[in-house]
C-alpha positions as CSV (number, residue, x, y, z in Angstrom):
1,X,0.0,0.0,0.0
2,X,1.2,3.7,-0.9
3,X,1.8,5.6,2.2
4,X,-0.3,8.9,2.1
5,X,-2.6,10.7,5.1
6,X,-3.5,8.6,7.4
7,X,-7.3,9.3,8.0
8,X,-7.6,6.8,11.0
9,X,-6.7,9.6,13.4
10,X,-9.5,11.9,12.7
11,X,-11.7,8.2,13.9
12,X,-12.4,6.9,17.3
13,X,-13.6,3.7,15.9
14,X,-11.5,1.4,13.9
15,X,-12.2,-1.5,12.1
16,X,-10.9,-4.5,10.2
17,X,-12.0,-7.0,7.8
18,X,-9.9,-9.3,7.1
19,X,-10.7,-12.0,3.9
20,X,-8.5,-15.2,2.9
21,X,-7.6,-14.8,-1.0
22,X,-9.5,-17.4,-2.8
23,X,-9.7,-19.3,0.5
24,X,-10.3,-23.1,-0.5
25,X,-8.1,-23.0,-3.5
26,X,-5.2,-21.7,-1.1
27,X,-5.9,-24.0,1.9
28,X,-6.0,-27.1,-0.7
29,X,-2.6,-25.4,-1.6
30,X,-1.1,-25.6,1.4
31,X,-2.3,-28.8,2.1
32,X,-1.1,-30.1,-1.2
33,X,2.5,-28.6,-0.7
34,X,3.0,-29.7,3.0
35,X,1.7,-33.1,2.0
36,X,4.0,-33.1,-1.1
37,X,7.0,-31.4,-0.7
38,X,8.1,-29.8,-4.3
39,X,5.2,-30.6,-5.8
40,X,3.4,-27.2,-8.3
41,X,1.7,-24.8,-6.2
42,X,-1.8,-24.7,-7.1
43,X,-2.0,-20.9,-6.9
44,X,0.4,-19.8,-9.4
45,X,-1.2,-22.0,-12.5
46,X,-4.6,-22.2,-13.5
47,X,-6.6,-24.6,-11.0
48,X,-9.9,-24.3,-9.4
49,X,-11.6,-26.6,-6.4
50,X,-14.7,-27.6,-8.4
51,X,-16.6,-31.0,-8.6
52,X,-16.3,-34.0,-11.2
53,X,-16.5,-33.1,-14.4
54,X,-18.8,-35.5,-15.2
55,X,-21.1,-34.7,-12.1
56,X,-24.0,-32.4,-12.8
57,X,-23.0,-31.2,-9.1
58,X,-19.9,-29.6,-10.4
59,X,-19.8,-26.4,-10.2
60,X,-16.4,-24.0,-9.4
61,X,-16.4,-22.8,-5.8
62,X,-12.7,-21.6,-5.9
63,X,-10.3,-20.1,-8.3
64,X,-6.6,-19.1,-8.3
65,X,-5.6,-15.8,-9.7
66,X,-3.9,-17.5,-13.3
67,X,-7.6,-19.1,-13.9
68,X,-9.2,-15.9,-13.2
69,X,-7.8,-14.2,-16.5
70,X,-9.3,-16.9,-18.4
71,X,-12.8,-15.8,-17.2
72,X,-13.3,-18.3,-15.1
73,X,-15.9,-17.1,-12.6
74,X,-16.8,-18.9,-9.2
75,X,-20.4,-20.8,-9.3
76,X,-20.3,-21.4,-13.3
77,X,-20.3,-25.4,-14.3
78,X,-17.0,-27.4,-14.4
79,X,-17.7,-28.3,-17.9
80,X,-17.9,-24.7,-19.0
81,X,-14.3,-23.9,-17.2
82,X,-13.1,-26.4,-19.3
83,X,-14.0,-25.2,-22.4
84,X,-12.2,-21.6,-21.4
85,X,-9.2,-23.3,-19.8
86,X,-9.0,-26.7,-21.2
87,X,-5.7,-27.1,-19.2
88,X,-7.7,-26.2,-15.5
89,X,-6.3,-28.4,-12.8
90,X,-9.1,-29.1,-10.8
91,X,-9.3,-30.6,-7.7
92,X,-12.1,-31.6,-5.1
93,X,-13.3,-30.4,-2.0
94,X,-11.8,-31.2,1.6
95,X,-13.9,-29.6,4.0
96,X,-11.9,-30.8,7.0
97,X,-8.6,-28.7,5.3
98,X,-10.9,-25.6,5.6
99,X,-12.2,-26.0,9.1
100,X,-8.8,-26.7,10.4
101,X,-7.2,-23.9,8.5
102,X,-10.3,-21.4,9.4
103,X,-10.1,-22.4,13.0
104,X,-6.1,-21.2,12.9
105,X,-7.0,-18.1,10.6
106,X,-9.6,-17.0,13.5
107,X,-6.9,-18.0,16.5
108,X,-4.6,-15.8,14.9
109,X,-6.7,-12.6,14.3
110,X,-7.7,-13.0,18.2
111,X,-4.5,-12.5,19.9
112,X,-4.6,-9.1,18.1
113,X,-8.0,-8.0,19.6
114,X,-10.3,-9.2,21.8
115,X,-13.7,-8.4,19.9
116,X,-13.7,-10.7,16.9
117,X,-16.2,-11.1,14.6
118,X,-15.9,-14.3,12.2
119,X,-19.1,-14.0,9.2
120,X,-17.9,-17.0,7.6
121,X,-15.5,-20.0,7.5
122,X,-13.1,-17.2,5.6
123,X,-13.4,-13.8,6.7
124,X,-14.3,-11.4,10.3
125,X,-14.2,-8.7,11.3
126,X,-12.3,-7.5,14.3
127,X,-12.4,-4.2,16.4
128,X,-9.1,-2.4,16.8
129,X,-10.9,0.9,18.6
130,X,-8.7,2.2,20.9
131,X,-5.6,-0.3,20.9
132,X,-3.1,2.1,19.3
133,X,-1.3,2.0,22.7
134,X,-0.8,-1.7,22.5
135,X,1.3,-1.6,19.3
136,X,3.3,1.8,19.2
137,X,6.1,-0.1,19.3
138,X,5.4,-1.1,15.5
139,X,4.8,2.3,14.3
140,X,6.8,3.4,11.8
141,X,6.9,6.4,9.2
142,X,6.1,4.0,6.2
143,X,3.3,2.1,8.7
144,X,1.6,4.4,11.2
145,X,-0.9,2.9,13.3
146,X,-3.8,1.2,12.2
147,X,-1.6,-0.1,9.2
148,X,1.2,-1.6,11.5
149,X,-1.1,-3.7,12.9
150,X,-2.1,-4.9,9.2
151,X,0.9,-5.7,8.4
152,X,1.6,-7.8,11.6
153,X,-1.6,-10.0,11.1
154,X,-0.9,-10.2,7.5
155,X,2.7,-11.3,8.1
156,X,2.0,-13.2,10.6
157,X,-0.8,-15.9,8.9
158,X,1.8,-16.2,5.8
159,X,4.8,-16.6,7.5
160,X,2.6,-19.3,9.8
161,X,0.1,-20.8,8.1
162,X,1.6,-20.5,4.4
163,X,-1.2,-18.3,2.7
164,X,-2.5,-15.0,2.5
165,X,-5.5,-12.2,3.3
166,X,-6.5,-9.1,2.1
167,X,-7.4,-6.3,4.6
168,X,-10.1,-3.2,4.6
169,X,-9.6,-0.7,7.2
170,X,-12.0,1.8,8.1
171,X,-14.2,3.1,10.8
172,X,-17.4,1.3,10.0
173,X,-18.0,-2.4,8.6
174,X,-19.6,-1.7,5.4
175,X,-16.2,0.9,4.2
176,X,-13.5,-1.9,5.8
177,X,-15.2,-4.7,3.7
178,X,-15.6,-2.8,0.7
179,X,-11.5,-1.6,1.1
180,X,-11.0,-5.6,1.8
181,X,-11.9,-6.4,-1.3
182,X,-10.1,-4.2,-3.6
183,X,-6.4,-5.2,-5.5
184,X,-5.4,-8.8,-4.1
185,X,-3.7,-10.8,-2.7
186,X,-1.8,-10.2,0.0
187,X,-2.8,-6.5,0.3
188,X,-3.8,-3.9,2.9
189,X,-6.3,-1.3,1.9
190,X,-7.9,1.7,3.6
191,X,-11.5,3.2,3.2
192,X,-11.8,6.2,5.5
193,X,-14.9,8.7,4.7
194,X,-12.4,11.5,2.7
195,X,-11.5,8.9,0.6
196,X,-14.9,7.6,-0.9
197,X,-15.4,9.5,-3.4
198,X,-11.5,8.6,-5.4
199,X,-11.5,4.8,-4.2
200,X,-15.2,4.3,-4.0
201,X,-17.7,5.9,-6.2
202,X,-15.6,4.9,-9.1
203,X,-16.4,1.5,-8.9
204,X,-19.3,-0.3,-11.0
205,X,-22.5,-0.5,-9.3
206,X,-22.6,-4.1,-9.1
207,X,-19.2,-3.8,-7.1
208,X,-21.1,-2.0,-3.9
209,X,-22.0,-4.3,-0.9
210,X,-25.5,-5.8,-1.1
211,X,-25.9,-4.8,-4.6
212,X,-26.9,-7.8,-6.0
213,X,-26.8,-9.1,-10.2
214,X,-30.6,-8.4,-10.3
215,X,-30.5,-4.5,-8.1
216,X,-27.4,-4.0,-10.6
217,X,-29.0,-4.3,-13.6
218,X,-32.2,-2.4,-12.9
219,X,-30.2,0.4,-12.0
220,X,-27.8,0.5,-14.9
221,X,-31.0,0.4,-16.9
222,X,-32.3,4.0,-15.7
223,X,-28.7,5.4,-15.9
224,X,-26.8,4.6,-12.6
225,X,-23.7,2.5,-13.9
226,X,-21.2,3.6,-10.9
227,X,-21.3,3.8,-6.5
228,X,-21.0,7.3,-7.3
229,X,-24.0,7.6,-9.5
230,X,-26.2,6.3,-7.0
231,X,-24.4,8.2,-4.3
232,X,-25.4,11.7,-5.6
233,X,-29.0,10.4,-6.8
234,X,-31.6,11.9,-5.3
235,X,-32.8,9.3,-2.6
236,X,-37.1,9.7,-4.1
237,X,-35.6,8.1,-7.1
238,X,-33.9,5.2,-5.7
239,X,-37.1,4.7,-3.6
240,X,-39.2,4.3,-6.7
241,X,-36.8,1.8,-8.0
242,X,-36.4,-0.5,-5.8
243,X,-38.8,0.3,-2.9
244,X,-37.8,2.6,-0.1
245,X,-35.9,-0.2,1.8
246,X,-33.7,-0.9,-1.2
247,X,-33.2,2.3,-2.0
248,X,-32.9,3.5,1.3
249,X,-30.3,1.0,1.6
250,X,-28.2,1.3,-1.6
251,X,-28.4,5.3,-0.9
252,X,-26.8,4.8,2.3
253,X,-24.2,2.4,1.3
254,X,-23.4,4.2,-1.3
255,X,-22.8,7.2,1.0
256,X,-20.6,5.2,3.1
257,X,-22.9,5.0,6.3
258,X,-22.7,1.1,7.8
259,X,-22.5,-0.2,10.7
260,X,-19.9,0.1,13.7
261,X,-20.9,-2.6,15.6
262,X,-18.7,-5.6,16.0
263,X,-20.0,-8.5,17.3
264,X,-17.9,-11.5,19.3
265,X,-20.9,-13.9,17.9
266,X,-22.2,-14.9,14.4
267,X,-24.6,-12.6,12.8
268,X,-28.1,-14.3,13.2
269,X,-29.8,-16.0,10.2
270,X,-31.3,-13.8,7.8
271,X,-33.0,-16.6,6.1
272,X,-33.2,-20.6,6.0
273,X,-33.5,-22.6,2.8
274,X,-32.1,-25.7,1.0
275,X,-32.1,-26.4,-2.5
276,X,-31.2,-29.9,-4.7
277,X,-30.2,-30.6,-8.1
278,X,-32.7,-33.0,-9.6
279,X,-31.3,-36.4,-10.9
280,X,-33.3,-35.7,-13.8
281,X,-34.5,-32.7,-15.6
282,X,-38.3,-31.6,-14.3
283,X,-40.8,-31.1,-16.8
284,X,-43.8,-30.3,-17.4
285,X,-44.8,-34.1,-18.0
286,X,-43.1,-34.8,-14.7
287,X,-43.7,-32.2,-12.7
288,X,-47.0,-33.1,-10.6
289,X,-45.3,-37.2,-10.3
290,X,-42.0,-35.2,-9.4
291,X,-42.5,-32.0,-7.6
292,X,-44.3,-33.1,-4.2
293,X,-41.5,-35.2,-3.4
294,X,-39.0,-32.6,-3.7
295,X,-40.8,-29.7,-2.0
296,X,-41.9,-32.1,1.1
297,X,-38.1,-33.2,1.7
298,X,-37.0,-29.1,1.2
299,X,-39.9,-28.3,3.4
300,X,-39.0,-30.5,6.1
301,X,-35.8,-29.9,6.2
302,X,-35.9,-25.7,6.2
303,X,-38.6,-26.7,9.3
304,X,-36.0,-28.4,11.5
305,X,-33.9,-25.7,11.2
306,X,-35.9,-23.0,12.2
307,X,-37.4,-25.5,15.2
308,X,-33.6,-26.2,15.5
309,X,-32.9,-22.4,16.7
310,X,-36.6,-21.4,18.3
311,X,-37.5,-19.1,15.3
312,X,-39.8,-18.8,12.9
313,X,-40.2,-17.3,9.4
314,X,-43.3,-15.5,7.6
315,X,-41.9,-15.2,3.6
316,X,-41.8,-18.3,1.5
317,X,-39.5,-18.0,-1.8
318,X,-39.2,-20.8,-4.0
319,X,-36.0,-20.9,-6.9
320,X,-35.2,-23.0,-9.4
321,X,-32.3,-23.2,-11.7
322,X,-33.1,-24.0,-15.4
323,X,-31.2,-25.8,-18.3
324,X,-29.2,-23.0,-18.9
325,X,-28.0,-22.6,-15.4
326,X,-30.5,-19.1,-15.1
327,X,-31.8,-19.1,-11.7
328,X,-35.7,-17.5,-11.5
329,X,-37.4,-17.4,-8.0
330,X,-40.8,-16.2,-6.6
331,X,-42.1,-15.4,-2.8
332,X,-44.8,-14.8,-0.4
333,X,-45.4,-13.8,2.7
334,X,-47.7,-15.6,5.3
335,X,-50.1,-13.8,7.0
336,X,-48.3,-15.3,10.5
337,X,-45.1,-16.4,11.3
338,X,-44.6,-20.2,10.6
339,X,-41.8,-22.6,11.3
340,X,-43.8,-26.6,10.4
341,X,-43.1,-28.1,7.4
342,X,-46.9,-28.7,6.6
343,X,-47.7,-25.2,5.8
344,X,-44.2,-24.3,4.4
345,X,-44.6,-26.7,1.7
346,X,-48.1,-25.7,1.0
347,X,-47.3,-22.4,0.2
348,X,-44.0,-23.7,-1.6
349,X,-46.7,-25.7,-4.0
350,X,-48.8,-22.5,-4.9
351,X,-45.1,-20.8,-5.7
352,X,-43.7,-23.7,-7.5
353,X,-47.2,-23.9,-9.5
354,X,-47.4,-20.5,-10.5
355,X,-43.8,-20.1,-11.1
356,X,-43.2,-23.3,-13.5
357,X,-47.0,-23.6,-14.8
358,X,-48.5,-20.0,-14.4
359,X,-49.2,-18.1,-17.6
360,X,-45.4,-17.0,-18.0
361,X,-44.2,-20.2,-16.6
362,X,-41.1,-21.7,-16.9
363,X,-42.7,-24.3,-18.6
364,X,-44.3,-22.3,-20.9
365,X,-41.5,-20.7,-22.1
366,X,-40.1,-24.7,-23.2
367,X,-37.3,-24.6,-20.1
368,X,-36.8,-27.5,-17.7
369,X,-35.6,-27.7,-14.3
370,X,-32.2,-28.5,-12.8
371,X,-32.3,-27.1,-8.8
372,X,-35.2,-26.7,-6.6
373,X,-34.9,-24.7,-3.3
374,X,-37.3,-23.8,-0.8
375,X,-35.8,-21.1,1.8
376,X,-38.1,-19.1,4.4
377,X,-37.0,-15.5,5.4
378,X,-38.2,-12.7,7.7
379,X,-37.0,-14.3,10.8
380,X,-38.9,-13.4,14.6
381,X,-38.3,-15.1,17.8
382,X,-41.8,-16.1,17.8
383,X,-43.0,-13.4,20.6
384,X,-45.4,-12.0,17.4
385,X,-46.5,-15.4,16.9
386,X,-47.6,-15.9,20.3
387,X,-49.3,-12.4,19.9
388,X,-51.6,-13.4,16.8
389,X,-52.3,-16.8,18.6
390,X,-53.0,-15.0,21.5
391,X,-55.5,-12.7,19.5
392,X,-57.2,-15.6,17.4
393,X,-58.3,-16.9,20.9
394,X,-59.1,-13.5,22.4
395,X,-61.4,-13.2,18.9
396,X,-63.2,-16.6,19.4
397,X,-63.6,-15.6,23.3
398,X,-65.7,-12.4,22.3
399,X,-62.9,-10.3,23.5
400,X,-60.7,-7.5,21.8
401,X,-57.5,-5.9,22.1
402,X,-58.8,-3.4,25.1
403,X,-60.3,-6.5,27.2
404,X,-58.6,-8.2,29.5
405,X,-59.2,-12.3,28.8
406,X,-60.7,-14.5,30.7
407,X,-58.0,-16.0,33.3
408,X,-58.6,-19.8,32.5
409,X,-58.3,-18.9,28.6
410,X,-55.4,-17.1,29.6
411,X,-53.6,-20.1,31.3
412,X,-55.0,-22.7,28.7
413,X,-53.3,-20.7,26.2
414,X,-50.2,-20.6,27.8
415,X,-50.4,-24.7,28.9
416,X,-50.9,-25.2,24.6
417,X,-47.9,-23.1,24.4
418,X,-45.6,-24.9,26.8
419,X,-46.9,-28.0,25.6
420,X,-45.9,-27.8,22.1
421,X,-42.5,-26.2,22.8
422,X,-41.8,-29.3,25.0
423,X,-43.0,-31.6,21.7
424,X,-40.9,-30.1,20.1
425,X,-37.9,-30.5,22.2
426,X,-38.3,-34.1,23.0
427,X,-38.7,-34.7,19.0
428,X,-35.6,-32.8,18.2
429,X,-33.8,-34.8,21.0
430,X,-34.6,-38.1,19.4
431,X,-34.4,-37.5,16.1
432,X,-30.3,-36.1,17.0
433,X,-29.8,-39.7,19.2
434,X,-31.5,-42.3,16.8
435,X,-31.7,-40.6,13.4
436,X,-34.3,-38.6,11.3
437,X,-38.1,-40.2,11.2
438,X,-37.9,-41.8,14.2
439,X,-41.1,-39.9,15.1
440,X,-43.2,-39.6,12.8
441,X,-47.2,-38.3,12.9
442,X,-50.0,-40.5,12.3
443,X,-49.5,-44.6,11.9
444,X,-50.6,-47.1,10.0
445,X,-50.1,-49.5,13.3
446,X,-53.3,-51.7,14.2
């Protein structure tokens, strides 16, 4: 990094986000050179962790940096890698390698500060507010504090653990992992307010946090290509783009306002879904023998999750990836929280229905189906839920909002309540001792 004015002093908060490069193609690596000595390192030629070629499951989840400048792009089909880079080395999975590297990464990072925020297997933030104390003795001309401590952390995971991160510096998250992610590898990066609008607002659209393929593309289509351009929009506009939430949000973010908040736990779940790639394309011929099958297992599965963690969700989406790897989704929200597979999967029908056999269906259009997923969103506690069941019960007791119930109705509500929360434990219990279906409802035992 080029030495210039060093922002972080005008900032009582300071924070890092720090990001692996191309995290499971470098752990496999490492792995691969400490298992074979001499042997090519994986980063410096065209390779990528991807499945077999001759799976329809494969599908690149890691490149190197040589691969990259053959277009390869992370998510796209082995089989279409290969046909840009018919030399590709590609190598599978090892989950194991990545938790055991991503455990070391985050025991690294933590001597360094004691609020530590991990977001995923690769990448956390950590809070360095206040510390500069703790490593004047680093300072130097060409590395003034915060970027000392960079340096050390970077230095430290490459001369240790044999590969290398990229980190963001600034005093909120949003700036620090925006910074993180500009030139790699092995780089440090700083994203301080007074510098937005050179390092920032040049950047594509598509390039800010959050932005997604699809928010991209409606907004280069009324004008707004760069961060800047939305930046100096007027905010009404945005709003009638993309709703006042994602404009609001894209507005902000594009100002540089995020969060400064770093937590020592996981964020919570924003959503819960799972999705599977068909052994056979679905079509329309096959889709009511096919589809019930696959929505029930999804459905099931998204409801012992939420049950898993005592939440619940109210918006229902339903995706599907077609024959030409285009992914095309639909939702709806509930009119009351829900977390039982019985009613996810009935709204996931009425989505799957109207999305592959509607009058613009899939279907119609002559496409098949690869993946279905069924994910549910909007995540509560459940103290709503209790709420609205709490009302239905006041309604069919003749009371209202302003009426105090009826004590016994009161206390039978509440016995329902514990009731089914202690079903619900004992199922979970048995089904994590003696397997899945152990319990199952209704039985055709005589």
């Amino acid at each position: 990094m080029t030495p210039g004015t060093n922002f972080a002093d005008s900032y009582t908060n300071i924070i890092f986000h720090i990001d692996v490069n191309s995290a499971f193609l470098s752990w496999s690596a490492v792995k691969k050179l400490k298992d074979e000595p001499g042997s090519i390192d994986l980063r410096t030629v065209p390779s990528a962790v991807g499945g077999d070629v001759k799976s329809r499951h494969g599908i690149i989840t890691a490149k190197s940096i040589p691969a990259k400048k053959y277009g390869i792009v992370t998510g796209e089909p082995v089989v279409k890698a290969l046909q840009k880079c018919p030399d590709l080395i590609l190598i599978p999975g090892d989950f194991n390698t990545y938790r055991e590297y991503s455990r070391a990464f985050i025991e690294i990072i933590s001597k360094y500060s004691p609020v530590v925020q991990q977001v995923s297997i690769d990448e956390a933030y950590i809070d360095m507010s206040g510390s500069r104390n703790l490593f004047a003795y680093s300072e130097t001309d060409e590395y003034p504090f915060p970027l000392n401590v960079a340096k050390m952390i970077r230095d430290e995971i490459r001369n240790t653990l044999g590969f290398t991160v990229n980190i963001g510096i600034s005093c909120n998250k949003l700036l620090a992992k925006m910074a993180s992610d500009f030139q790699k590898p092995d780089r440090t990066h700083t994203l301080f307010p007074e510098e937005i609008e050179t390092k920032m607002w040049p950047l594509p659209i598509g390039d800010l946090y959050g932005c997604g393929k699809s928010t991209a593309s409606r907004l280069m289509s009324v004008g707004i290509r760069t961060i800047g351009d939305a930046a100096t929009s007027d905010p009404e506009f945005l709003y009638s783009i993309l709703g006042e939430n994602g404009g609001g949000y894209i507005y902000a973010s594009a100002n540089g306002y995020g969060n400064t908040e770093v937590s020592e736990h996981y964020e919570d779940a924003k959503s819960y879904s799972n999705e599977t790639t068909l052994s056979s394309d679905l079509t329309a011929d096959s889709y009511d023998k096919e589809i019930v099958p696959v929505l029930k297992h999804l459905s099931a599965s998204v409801s012992r999750r939420l049950k898993r963690d005592h939440v619940y969700g109210q918006t229902v989406t339903v995706s599907v990836k077609t024959g030409n790897f285009k992914r095309h989704s639909c939702q709806m929200k509930g009119s009351d929280l829900i977390d039982d597979e019985n009613t996810i999967y009935e709204y996931a029908k009425i989505l799957a229905d109207k999305l592959l056999l509607g009058d613009d269906g899939l279907f119609i259009r002559g496409e098949v189906v690869r993946l279905v997923g069924v994910g549910v969103s909007k995540i509560d506690d459940g103290s709503y839920r209790q709420l609205s069941l709490f009302d239905v019960m006041s309604k069919e007791q003749g009371t209202s909002r302003n009426i105090q119930p009826d004590k016994n109705v009161n206390e039978e509500f509440e016995k329902k309540i514990e009731k089914q929360k202690k079903l619900d434990k004992m199922s979970e219990a048995i089904d994590s001792r003696y397997g899945k279906g152990t319990i199952f409802k209704g039985s055709n035992l005589k």
